[in-house]
N, C-alpha and C positions, 0 to 999 in steps of 0.2 A: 457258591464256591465249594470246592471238595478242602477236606479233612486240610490238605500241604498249603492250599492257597490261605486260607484260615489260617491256619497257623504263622503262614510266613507275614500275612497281612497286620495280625496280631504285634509281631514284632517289632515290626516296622511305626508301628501307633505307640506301641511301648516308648522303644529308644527315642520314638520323636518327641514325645510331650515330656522325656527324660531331660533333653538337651533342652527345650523349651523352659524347661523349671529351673533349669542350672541358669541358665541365658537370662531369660528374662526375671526372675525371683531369686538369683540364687542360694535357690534351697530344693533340697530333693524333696520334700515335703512337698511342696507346692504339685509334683504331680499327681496327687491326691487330688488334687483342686482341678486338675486338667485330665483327670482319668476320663469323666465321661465323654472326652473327642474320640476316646478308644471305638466307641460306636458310633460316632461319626462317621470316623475314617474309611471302618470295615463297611457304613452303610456304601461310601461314595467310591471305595473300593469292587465294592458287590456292582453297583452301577455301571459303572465303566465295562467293568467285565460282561454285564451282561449286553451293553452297548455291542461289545468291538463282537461278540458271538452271535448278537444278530446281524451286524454287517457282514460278517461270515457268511452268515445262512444265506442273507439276501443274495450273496454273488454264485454260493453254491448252487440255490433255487433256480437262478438265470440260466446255469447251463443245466439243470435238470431240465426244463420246458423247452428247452433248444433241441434237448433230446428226445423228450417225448414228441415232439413235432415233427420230427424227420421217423422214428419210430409208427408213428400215425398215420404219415404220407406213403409207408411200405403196405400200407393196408390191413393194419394189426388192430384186432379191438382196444378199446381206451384201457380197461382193466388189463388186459395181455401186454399192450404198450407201458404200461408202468414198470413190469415185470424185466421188460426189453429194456425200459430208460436205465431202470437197478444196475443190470448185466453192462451194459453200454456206461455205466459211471464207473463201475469197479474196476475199469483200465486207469483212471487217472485218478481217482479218490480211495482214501484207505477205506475199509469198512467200518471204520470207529468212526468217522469224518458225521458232521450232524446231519447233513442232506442223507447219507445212505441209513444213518437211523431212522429218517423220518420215512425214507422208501421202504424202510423193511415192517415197519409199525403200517403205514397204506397197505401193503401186501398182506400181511396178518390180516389185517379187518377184511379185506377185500375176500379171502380166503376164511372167513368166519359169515361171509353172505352179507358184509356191512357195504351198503351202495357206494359207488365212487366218489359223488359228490359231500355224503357227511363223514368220507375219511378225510376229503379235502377240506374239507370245513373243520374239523378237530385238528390236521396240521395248522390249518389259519390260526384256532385259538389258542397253539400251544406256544405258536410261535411268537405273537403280537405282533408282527412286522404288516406294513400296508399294502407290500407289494403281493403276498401271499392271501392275504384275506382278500382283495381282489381281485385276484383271479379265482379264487373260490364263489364267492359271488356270480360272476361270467360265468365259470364252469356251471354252475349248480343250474343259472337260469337255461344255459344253452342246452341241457340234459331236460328242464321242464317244457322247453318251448320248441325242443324238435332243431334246433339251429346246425348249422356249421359247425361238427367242435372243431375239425382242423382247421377249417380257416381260425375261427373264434382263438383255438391254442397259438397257431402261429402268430396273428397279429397284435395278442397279448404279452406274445414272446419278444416283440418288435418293440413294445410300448414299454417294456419290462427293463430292456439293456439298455434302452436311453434314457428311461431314470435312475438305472444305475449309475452309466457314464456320467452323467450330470454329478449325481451324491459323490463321485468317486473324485469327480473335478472340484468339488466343494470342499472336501476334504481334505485335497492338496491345500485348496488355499487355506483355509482355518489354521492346519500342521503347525504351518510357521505362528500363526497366532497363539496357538495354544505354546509352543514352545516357546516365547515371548511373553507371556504371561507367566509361566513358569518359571523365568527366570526372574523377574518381577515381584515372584511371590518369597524369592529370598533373598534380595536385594535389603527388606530393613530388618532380618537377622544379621544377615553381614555388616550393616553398618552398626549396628549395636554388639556384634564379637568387634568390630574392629576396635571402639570404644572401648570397650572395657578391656581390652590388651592394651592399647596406645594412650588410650586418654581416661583413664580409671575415674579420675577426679571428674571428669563432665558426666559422667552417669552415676556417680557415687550416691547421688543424694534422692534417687529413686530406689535404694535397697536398706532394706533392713526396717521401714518405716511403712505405715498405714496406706500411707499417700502415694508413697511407689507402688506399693500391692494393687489397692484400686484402678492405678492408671495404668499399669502394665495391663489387669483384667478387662479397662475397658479399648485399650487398644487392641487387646488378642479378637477381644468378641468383635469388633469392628473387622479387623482381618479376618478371621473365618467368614461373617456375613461380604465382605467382597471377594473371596476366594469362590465361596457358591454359589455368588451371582453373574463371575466370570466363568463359569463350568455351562452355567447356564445359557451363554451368551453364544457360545462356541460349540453347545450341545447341536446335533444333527439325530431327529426321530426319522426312525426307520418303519 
């Protein structure tokens, strides 16, 4: 995360475990006791984010190799065809966009005398995504073994958008799950504000006392442990 998403991430763990301490303890003390979700949050904050930036990549990749492939079939070397994929992206992607950083970091190496194949292989590892590292794999062998690279690119290119389409179908369907758990996950804060505005006297005798403290603690720890095991359930590796 940069400096703004940090900060804003920050705040948001802040104010949460604020109303959390008022809600379930109420005492502002108590989020002393709930500060360390602060790094919780920002971790599974930090996640997501790098989640939804590699599903980015992944889709931007697709049509980089769509490119290079029609680039290739013009009869351009593969190092020149990179150069051509760049130029042929920068009509529809900004130049900040990550696919055209990663083409201009290729280009650099390529333009430093670094072979095609281990600039491919460095976008694989920078990226972690599976659809990337294998086609770095396929490229690298097809460059040691004399092979087809246009066919080889093209029909990698072919094997590339139908697992996207699929992830991308998977992903509708989850949406609504994930949005359904989300609502779920604050369905017994709201029944517990609505008690304590409506019905003071039936949650009274969990505040101010040993025995409330404990059992509010061990129901939170029990919510977080099913909060990040349904993160997990709905997670999608790229």
């Amino acid at each position: 995360m940069n400096t703004k998403e940090r900060v804003t991430a920050a705040i948001k763990a802040i104010l949460m475990i604020t109303g959390i301490a008022l809600l379930c303890y109420d005492s502002i003390f108590a989020a002393l006791l709930l500060s360390p979700y602060i790094f919780l949050y920002m971790k599974r904050k930090t996640e997501q984010l790098k989640e939804d930036r590699k599903w980015e990549l992944n889709l931007q990749f697709g049509e980089m190799i769509k490119s290079l492939s029609a680039v290739l079939e013009s009869g351009y070397s593969v190092e020149n065809a990179v150069t051509e994929a760049f130029n042929d992206l920068k009509l529809t992607h900004d130049e900040n966009s990550m696919i055209m950083k990663e083409l201009k970091i290729i280009i650099s190496s390529l333009k430093s005398n670094v072979p095609i194949e281990a600039a491919f292989e460095e976008f694989a590892e920078r990226s972690g995504i599976e659809d990337i590292r294998s086609f770095s794999d396929v490229f690298s062998t097809a460059k040691r073994t004399g092979g087809n690279i246009i066919s080889i690119i093209r029909s990698t290119a072919a094997v590339i958008r139908t697992r996207t389409e699929l992830k991308r179908e998977l992903k509708t369907m989850i949406a609504s799950k994930k949005y359904e758990s989300d609502i779920m996950r604050l369905i017994p804060f709201a029944i517990l504000l609505y008690l304590r505005v409506f019905s003071p006297d039936m949650v009274g005798a969990l505040y101010g006392n040993m025995f409330g403290i404990i059992f509010m603690t061990v129901i939170l720890a029990v919510y977080v442990v099913l909060g990040m095991t349904a993160d997990r359930i709905i997670r999608i590796d790229y």
